[in-house]
N, C-alpha and C positions, 0 to 999 in steps of 0.2 A: 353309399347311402348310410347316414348314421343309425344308429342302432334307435334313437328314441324316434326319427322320421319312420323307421319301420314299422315299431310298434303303434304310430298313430295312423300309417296307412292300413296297419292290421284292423286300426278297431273303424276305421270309415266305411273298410270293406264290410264289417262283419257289425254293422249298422248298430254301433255298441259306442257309449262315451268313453273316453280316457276316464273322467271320473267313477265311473260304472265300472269298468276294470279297475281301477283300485279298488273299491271296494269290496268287490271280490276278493280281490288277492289278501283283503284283511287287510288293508293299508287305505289313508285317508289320501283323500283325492290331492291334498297338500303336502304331503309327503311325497308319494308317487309323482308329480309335479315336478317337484324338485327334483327327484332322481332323472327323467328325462331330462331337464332342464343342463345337469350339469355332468350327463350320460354316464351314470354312476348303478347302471343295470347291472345286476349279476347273471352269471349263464343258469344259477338255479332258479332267481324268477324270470327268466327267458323261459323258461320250463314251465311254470307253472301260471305262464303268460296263455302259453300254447295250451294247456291242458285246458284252461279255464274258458279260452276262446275254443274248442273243442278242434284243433288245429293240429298238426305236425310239424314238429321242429324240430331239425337239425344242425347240427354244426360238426363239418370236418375238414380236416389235413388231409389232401394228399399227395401222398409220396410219387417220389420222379417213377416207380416200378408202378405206378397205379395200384398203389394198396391204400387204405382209405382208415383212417383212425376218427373216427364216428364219437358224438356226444345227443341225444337227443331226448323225447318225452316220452318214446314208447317204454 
């Protein structure tokens, strides 16, 4: 699943517009737009994707030994 299908299955779940979360994020709904459009998210507004949808996000590696190198919003 692409990274911008997620973020807009995030916001249908969480009964919230893509526009409305831009605006949050301090980004105009046409800006924000475009970056899904041309999936040009970065992992820090993935971050403050999840903070602002009062959510938990993760993103990790892991290794063949199951050790786990972790990025997330707590």
């Amino acid at each position: 699943m692409k990274t911008s299908d997620m973020v807009r299955q995030l916001c249908e779940q969480m009964n919230m517009s893509v526009s409305e979360l831009a605006r949050r994020l301090g980004q105009s709904p046409q800006n924000f737009g475009k970056k899904l459009k041309r999936e040009t998210i970065t992992l820090e507004e993935l971050k403050a994707i999840a903070d602002v949808m009062n959510v938990k996000f993760e993103q990790t590696f892991i290794l063949p030994d199951g050790n786990e190198i972790k990025t997330g919003n707590e």
